[in-house]
C-alpha positions in Angstrom: 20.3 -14.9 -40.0 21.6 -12.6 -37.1 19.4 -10.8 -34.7 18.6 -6.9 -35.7 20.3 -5.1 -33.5 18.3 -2.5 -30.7 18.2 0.9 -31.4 19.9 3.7 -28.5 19.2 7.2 -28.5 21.8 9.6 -26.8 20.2 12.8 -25.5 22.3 15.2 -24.0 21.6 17.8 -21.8 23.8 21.0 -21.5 23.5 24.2 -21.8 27.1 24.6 -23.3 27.0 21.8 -25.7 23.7 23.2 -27.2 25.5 26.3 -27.7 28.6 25.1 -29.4 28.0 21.0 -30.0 31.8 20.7 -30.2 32.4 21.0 -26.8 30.2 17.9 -26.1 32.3 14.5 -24.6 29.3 12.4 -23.0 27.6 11.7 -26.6 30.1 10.2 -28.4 31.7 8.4 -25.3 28.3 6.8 -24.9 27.9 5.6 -28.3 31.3 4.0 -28.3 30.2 2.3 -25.1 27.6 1.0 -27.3 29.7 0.0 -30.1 33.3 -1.5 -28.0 30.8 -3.0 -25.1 27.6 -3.9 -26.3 28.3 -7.2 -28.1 27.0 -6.0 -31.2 23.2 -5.8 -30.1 23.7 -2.2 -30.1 22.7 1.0 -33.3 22.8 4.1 -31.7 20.5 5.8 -33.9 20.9 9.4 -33.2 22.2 11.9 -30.6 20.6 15.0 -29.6 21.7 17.9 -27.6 19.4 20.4 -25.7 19.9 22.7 -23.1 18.7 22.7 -19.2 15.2 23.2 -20.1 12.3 20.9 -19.1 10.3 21.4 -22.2 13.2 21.1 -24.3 13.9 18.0 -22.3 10.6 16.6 -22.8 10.2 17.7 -26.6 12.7 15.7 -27.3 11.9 12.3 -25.4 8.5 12.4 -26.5 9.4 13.1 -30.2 11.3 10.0 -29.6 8.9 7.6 -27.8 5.9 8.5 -29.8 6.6 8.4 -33.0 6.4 5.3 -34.8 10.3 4.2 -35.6 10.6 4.3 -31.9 14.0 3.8 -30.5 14.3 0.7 -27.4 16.3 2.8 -25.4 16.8 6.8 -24.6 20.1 7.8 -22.5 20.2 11.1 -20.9 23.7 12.7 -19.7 23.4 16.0 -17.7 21.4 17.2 -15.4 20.9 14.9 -12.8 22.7 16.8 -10.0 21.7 19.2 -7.4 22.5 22.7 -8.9 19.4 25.1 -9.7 20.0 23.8 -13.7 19.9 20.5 -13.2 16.2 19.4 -14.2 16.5 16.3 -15.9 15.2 13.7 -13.4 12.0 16.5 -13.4 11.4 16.4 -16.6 11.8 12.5 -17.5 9.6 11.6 -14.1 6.3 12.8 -15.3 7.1 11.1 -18.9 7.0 7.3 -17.4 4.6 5.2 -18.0 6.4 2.9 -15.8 9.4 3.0 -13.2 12.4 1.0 -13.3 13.6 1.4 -10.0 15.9 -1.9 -10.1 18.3 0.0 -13.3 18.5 3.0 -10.9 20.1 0.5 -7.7 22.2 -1.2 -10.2 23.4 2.2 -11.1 24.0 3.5 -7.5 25.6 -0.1 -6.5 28.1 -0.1 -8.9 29.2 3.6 -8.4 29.1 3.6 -4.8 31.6 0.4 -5.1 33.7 3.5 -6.6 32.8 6.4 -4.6 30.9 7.7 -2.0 30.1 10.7 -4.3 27.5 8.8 -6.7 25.4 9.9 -4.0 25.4 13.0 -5.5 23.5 11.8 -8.6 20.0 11.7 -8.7 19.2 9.1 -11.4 15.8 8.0 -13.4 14.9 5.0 -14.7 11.6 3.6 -16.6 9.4 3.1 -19.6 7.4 5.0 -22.1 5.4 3.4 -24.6 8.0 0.8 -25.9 10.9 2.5 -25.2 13.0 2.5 -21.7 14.6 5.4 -20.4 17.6 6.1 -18.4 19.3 9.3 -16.9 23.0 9.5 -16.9 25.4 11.9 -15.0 26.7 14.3 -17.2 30.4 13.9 -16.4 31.6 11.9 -19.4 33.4 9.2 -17.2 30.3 9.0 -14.7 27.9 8.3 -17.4 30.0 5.6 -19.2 30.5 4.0 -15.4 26.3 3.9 -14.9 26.0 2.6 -18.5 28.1 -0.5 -18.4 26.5 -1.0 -14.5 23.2 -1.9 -16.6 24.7 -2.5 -20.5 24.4 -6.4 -20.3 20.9 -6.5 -18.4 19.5 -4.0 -21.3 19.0 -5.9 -24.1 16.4 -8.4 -22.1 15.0 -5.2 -20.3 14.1 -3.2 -23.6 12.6 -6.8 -25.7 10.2 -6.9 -22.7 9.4 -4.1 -22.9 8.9 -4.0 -26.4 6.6 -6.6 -26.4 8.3 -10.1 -26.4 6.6 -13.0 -25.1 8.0 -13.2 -21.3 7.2 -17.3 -21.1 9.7 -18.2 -24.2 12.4 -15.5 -22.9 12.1 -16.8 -19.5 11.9 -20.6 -20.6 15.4 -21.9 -19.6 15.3 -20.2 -16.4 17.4 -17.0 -14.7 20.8 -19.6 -15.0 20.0 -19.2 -19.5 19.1 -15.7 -18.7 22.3 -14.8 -17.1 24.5 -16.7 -19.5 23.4 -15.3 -22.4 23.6 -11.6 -21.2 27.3 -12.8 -20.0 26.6 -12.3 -16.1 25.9 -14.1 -13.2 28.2 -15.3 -10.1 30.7 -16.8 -12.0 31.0 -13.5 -14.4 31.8 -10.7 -12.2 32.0 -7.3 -13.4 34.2 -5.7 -15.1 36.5 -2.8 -13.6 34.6 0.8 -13.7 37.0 3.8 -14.0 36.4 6.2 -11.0 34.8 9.4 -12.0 35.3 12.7 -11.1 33.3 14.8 -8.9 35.4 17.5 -7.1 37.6 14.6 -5.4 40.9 13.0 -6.4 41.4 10.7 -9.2 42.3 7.1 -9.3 41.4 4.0 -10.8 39.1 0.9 -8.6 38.1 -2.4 -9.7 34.8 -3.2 -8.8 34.3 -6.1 -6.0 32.0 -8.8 -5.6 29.0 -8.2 -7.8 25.8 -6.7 -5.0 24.0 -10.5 -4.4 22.9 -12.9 -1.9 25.3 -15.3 -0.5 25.5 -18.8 -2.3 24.7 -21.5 0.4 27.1 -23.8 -1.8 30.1 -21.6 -0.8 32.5 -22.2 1.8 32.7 -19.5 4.9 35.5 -17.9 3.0 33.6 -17.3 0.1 30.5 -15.6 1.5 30.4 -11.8 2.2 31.4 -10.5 5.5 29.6 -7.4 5.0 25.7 -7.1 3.7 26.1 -6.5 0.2 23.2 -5.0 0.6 23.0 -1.0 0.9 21.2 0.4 3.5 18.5 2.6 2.5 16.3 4.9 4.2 12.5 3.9 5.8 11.2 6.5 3.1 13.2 5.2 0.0 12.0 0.8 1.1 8.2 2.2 1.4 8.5 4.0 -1.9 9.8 0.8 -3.6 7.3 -1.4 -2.2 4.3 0.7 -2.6 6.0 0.8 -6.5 5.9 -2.8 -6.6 2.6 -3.3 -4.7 -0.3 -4.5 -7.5 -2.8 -1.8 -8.2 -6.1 -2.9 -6.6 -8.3 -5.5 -8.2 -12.3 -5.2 -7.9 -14.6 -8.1 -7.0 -18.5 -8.0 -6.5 -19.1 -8.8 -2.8 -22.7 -9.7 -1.3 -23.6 -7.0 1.3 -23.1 -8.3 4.5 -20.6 -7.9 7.6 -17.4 -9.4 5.6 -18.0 -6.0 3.7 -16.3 -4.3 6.9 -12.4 -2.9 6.0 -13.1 -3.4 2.1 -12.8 -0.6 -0.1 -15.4 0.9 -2.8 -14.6 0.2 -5.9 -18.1 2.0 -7.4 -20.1 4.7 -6.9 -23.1 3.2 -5.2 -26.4 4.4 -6.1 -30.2 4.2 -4.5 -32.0 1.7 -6.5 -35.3 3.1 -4.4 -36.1 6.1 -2.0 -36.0 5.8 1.4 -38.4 5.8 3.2 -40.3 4.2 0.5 -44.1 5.5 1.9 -45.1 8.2 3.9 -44.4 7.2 7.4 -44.8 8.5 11.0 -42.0 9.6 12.6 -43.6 9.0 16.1 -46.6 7.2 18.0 -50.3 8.9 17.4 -53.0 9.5 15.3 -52.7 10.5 11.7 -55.2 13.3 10.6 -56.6 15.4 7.6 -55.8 18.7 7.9 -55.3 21.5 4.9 -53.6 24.4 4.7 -56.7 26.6 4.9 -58.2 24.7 8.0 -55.4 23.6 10.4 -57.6 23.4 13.5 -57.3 19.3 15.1 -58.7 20.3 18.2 -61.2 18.1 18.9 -63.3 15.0 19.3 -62.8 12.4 16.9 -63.5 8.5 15.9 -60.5 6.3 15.5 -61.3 4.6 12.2 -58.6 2.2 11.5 -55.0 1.3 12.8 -51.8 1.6 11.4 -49.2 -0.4 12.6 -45.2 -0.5 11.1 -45.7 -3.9 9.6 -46.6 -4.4 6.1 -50.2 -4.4 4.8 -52.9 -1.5 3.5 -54.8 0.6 5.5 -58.2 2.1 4.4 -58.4 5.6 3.1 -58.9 8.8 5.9 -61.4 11.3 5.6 -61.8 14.9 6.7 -63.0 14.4 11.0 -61.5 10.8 10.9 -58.1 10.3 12.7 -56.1 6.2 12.6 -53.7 5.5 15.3 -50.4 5.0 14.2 -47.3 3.1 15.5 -43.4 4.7 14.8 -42.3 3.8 11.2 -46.0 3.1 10.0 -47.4 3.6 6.7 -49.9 6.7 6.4 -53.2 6.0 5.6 -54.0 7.3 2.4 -55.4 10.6 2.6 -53.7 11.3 5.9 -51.5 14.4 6.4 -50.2 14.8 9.3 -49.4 13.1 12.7 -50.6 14.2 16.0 -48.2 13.3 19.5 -50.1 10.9 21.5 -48.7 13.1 24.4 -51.6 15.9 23.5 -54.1 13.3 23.1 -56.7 11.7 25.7 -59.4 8.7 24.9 -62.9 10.0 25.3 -65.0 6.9 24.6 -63.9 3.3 24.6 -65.1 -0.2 23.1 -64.6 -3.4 24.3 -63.1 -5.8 21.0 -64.4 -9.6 20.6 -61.4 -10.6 22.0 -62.0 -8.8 25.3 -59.6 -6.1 25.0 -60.8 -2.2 25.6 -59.7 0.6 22.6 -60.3 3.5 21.9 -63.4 4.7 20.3 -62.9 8.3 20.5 -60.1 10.3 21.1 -60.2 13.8 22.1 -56.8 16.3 20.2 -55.9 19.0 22.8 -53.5 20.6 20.1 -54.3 23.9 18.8 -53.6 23.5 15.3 -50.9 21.2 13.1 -49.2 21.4 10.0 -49.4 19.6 7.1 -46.8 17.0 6.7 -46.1 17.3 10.3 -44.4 14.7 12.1 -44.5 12.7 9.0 -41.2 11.4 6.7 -41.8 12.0 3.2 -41.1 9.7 0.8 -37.5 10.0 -0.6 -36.8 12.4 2.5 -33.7 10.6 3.5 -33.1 9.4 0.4 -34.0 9.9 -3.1 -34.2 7.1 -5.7 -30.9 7.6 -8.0 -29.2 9.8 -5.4 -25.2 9.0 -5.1 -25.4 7.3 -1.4 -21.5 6.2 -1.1 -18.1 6.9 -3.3 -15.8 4.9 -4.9 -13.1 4.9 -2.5 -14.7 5.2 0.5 -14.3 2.3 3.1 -16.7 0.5 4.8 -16.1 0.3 8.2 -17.3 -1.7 11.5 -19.0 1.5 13.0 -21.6 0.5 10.5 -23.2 3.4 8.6 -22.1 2.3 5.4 -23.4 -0.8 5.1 -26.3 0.4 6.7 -27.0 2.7 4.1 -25.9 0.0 1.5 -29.2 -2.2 3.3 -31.6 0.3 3.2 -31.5 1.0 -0.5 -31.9 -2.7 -1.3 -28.1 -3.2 -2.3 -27.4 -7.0 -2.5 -24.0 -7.0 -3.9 -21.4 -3.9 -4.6 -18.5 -3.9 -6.3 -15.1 -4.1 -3.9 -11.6 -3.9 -3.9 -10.1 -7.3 -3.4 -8.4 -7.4 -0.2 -5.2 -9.9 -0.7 -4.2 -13.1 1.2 -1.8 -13.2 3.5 0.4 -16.3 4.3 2.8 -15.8 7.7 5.7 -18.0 7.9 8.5 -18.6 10.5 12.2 -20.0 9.6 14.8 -21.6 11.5 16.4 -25.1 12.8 15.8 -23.4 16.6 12.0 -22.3 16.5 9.5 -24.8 18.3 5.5 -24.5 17.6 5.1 -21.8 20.9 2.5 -24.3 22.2 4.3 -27.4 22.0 3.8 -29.2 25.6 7.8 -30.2 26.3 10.1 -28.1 28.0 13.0 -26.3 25.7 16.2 -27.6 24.7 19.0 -25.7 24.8 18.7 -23.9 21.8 15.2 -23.7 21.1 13.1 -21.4 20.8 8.8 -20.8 20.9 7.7 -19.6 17.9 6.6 -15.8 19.3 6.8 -14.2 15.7 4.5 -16.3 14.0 1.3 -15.9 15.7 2.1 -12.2 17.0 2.2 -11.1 13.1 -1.0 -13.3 12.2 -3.0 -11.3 15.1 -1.4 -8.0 13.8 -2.4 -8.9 10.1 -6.1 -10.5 11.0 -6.3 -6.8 13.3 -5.9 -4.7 10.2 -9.0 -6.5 8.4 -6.9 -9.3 6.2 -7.2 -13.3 5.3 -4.0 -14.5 7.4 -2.9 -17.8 6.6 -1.1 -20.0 9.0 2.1 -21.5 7.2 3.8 -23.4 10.0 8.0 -23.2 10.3 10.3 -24.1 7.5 13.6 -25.4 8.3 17.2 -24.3 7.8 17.8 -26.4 5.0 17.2 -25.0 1.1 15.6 -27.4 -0.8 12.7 -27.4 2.3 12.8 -24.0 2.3 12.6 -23.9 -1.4 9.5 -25.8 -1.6 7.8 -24.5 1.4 8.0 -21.0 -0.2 6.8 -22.7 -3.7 4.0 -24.0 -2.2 3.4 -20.8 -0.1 2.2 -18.7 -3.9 0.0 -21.2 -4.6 -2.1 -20.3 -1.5 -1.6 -16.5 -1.1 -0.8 -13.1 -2.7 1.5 -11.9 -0.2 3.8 -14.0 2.3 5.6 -12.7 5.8 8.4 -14.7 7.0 10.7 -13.8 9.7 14.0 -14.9 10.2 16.7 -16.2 7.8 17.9 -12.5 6.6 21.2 -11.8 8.7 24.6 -13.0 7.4 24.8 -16.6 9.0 25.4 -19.2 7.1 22.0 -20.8 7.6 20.5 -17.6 6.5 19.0 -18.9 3.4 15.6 -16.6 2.5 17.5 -14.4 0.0 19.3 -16.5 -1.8 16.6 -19.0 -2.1 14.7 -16.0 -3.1 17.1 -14.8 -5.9 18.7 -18.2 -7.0 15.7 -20.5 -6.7 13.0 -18.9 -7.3 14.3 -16.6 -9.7 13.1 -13.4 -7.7 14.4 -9.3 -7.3 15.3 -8.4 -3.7 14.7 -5.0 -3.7 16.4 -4.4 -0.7 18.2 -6.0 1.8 18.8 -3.5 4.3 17.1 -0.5 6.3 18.6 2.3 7.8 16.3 2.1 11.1 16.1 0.7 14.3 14.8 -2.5 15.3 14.1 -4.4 12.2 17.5 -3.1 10.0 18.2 -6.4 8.2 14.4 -6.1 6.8 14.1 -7.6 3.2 11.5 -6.8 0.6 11.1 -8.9 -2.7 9.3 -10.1 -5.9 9.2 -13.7 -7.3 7.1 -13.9 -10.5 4.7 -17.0 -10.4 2.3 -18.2 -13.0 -1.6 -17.8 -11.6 -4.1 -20.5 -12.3 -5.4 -18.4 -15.5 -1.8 -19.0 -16.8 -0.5 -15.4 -16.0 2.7 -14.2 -15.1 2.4 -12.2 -11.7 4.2 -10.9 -8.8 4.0 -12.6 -5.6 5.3 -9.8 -2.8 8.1 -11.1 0.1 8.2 -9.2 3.4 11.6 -11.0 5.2 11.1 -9.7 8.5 14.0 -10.1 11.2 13.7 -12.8 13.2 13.5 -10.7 16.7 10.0 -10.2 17.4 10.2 -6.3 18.1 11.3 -6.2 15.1 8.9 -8.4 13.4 5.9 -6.3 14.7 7.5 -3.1 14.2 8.7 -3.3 10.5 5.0 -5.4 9.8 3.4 -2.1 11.0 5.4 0.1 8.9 5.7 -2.1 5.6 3.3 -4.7 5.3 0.5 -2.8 6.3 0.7 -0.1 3.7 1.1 -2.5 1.0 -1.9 -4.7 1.6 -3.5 -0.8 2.1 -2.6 0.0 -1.4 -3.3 -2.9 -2.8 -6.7 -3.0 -1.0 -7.7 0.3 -2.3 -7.6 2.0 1.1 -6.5 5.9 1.3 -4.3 7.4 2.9 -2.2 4.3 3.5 -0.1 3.7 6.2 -0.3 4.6 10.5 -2.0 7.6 11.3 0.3 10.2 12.2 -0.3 12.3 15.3 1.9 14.8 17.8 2.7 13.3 21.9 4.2 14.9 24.8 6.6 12.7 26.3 6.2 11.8 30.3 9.9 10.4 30.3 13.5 11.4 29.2 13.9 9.3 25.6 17.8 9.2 24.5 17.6 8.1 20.6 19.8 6.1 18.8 22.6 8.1 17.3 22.9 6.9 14.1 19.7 5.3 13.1 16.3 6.3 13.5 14.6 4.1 16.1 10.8 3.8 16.5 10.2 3.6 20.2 7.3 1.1 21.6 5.2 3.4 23.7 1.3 3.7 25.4 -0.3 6.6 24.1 -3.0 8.4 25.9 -5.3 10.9 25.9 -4.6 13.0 29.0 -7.3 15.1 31.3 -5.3 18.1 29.6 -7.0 17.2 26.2 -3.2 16.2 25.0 -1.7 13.4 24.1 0.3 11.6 26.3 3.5 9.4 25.2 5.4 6.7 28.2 7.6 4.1 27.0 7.4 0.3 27.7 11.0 0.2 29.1 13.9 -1.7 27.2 14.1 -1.3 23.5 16.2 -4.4 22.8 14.7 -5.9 19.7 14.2 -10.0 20.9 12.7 -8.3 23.9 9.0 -9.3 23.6 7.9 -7.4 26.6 8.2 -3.8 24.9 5.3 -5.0 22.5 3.3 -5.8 26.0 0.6 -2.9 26.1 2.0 -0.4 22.9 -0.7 0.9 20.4 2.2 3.4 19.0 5.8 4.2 17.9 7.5 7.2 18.3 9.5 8.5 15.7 12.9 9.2 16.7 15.6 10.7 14.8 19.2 9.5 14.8 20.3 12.7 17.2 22.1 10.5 20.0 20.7 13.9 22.7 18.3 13.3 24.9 14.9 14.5 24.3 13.5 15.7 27.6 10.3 15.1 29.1 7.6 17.5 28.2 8.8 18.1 24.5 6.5 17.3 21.5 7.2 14.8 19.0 5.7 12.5 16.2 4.5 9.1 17.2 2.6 6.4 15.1 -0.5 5.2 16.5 -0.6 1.3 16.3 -3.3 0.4 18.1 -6.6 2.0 19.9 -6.0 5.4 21.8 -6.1 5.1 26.0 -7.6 7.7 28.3 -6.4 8.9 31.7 
């Protein structure tokens, strides 16, 4: 019995077409895609046309998604350029449930294979309820382009996400995966048309599908370029924090491993503080009223009170008690007088020897009731909201202070994830290894410069030693490596060599999605950021998250600081995320790069002018370990190529602990 076929919506968005419907082309191209290309998993079960309107938009798709005969996929053509009409990608975002960031590169990939123009579409991708959504360009030839970019992975994509059982779709592995959607290496995909967009018309075949190099190929096989487009600092932290697990809560024991973790509850007093009327200084309680406010006088000393626990007998009217800082009132007791305004009049000599005080003679006028005294619940009622969820707990110490004075013994926390740091490459030698180099090697500087940065920001850092150059090792070590932590850092292995092996053992072995492959930045540009799906001891299917970091150590610790440690942030529960963001005047003439925006090692400090001061380490060349030698920030510069001259303001990022003059 044959497979029932998925069901396609076709939405299209025009003004014109919803006018007069015969002037629409997208729709019915579209659904012949469906029909000629789809292998027969296809039904296109309607097409709708609306016009450039948000609501209309969304009407529409949620008509679709919520009622109950569902369809598995929604296509949108129109709308998705950059003309004041063009409001699709506005009015499908706030619909998702879920993004689908991966259909969106596949999209891009393919088209900029065609065209530097497809960077004039501004695609969506993602899931509501059970169905997933894509937005298409609304030229009839650029839609049909970005729909075959994506047909073949579709049918998997919109089953998941439907509801099938991930273990029994994923049980022969990505290689069954790929052969039964008809793609993989040894498929490569088929010719796209080239669309028009103001520019002249011709016809391209597609090259060599966007993937990792296969280590089994010969040198004349492999890329000679980065398949991998280079995208900008903003766009790689938006798809990691997109792919960074939502926080998980634990319940932690209050003590000082609290410190960096993240309230996951509202916290409230179990019990007032103080819990009894206490003195707030050293004297002698007394019983005044507010009729007869008078405590000048002679008085006997009738009992002591001392901050220790214990009763004290009652106080009556001409009776006063000394009484220590933090002590308990006695009962009946209203207010405390300074010993400053107090002399001894009479003393007595104890059984033990010592001398006290008998009498004590009050040289203040008159006292208040409730003076010098802490009421009960005064700093802090019973039931009173003392800390938020959200709010960190840091090493300054007023937060788990006030979590130990209400009697707190556990709170509920964020978990903060476990970080495993991992170096690669046939040349790296353990840095303290006792012989002298060979020609070739290299001390491993990356591994324990990230593992300070990572323990530095508050996290579990695991020591993972070096892999080697060689994939099955590599393979294993990284295998091994998600058993042991949530989140791994290695660095090296992500250039072009042929020993380069972390993203293709990555994407072929261990079945994961590189994300991306390249930044648009300086140091740190072949930075790599993926997601390998590993079965947890509970028998679920989760996401381990891989930070390839270059194997230069400036850029190790830069693109650690700018990547890494938002996404352990996020994942911790910690808001806002990221380096704190603050305004320098430079002391020296800074020339930036001119076609990549470079973050600049610098010293910030606070000057005797109450501004902040920015001075540069020296070089900038990314395996130079020295500019790291005294920086607690990065200044942002922008790909200009001018100089920017001493004295001007600009953005740094503060990495470490501010300096002063």
């Amino acid at each position: 019995m044959s497979e029932a076929r998925l069901a396609a919506a076709i939405l299209v968005v025009s003004d014109t077409a919803s006018r007069d419907p015969s002037t629409d082309k997208a729709g019915p191209i579209l659904a012949d895609v469906f029909n000629q290309y789809g292998s027969n998993q296809w039904a296109v079960s309607e097409i709708q046309i609306v016009s450039d309107d948000v609501v209309a938009i969304q009407r529409q798709v949620v008509q679709w998604c919520d009622g109950e005969a569902s369809p598995n996929l929604i296509v949108t053509t129109g709308g998705t350029g950059f003309t004041l009409k063009d409001n699709t990608p506005e009015a499908i975002n706030p619909l998702l449930h879920k993004h689908a960031t991966g259909l969106i590169h596949g999209m891009l990939a393919a088209s900029l294979e065609i065209t530097p123009f497809a960077v004039m579409s501004r695609p969506v991708a993602g899931v509501r309820n059970k169905s997933i959504i894509i937005t298409l360009p609304g030229s009839p030839k650029g839609a049909k382009e970005n729909l075959l970019s994506v047909l073949k992975q579709l049918p998997h994509a919109c089953k998941q996400a439907a509801g099938e059982d991930s273990r029994v779709a994923h049980a022969g592995g990505l290689k069954t995966l790929e052969g039964q959607a008809g793609i993989g290496p040894d498929k490569m995909a088929q010719p796209l048309q080239h669309h028009s967009c103001g520019h002249d018309d011709g016809a391209h075949t597609a090259s060599k599908a966007y993937t990792s190099n296969d280590p089994t190929e010969g040198a004349a096989q492999r890329h000679r370029e980065s398949p991998y487009p280079k995208i900008s600092v903003e766009d790689a932290l938006q798809l990691i924090l997109e792919h960074t697990p939502t926080p998980q809560y634990i319940q932690a024991p209050v003590n000082s491993s609290l410190v960096g973790c993240v309230l996951a509850e509202d916290v409230q007093a179990e019990e007032p503080v103080p819990a009894f009327r206490a003195s707030i200084m050293d004297g002698y309680a007394v019983v005044v009223t507010q009729d007869n406010r008078n405590s000048k006088g002679t008085f006997p000393v009738t009992s002591v009170s001392h901050a220790s626990p214990g009763e004290t007998s009652a106080l009556q009217t001409g009776q006063i008690a000394r009484i220590t800082t933090g002590a308990p009132l006695p009962a009946g007791a209203t207010s405390v007088v300074p010993i400053e305004v107090t002399e001894i009049a009479k003393k007595i000599v104890t059984d033990n020897g010592q001398e006290e005080e008998r009498e004590v003679v009050i040289k203040k006028d008159t006292i208040m009731p409730g003076e010098n005294v802490r009421e009960v619940g005064s700093d802090i009622k019973a039931g009173e909201t003392i800390l938020r969820k959200g709010e960190l707990v840091t090493a300054v110490g007023g937060e788990l202070g006030l979590l130990a004075s209400v009697g707190r013994r556990e709170v509920l926390v964020y978990k903060k994830p476990t970080v495993g740091v991992l170096s690669t490459g046939d040349e790296i030698v353990p840095h303290d290894r006792p012989s002298s180099l060979r020609t070739g090697e290299v001390r491993d500087t990356n591994r324990p410069t990230v593992m300070a940065a990572v323990r530095g920001w508050g996290f579990e850092v695991v020591d993972l030693g070096i892999a080697k150059d060689k994939q099955d090792t590599l393979e294993q070590s990284l295998r091994d490596t998600m058993r042991k932590v949530d989140v791994i850092i290695t660095t090296g292995g992500v250039s072009m060599g042929e020993l380069d092996l972390l993203k293709p053992t990555i994407e072929r072995s261990l079945g994961g999605s590189i994300h991306f492959g390249r930044i648009s930045m300086k140091p740190g540009m072949p930075t790599t950021f993926a997601t390998v799906p590993f079965k947890n001891t509970a028998g679920d299917m989760e996401d381990r998250l891989f930070f390839s970091l270059p194997g230069n150590p400036a850029s190790a610790i830069v693109t650690s600081h700018l990547f890494v440690l938002p996404s352990l942030q996020r994942s911790s529960g910690v808001h806002p995320i990221g380096l704190p963001k603050i305004q320098v005047i430079l002391d020296q003439d800074v020339r930036p790069d001119p076609t990549r925006p470079e973050y600049h090692r610098v010293v910030v400090t606070a000057g005797n002018d109450g501004l902040l001061h920015a001075t540069s380490t020296g070089g900038q060349r990314s395996s130079r370990v020295g500019s790291l030698k005294g920086a607690n920030a990065l200044l942002c510069l922008p790909a200009t190529g001018g100089m920017i001259a001493t004295g001007e303001r600009i953005q740094a990022l503060m990495m470490g602990s501010l300096l002063s003059q």
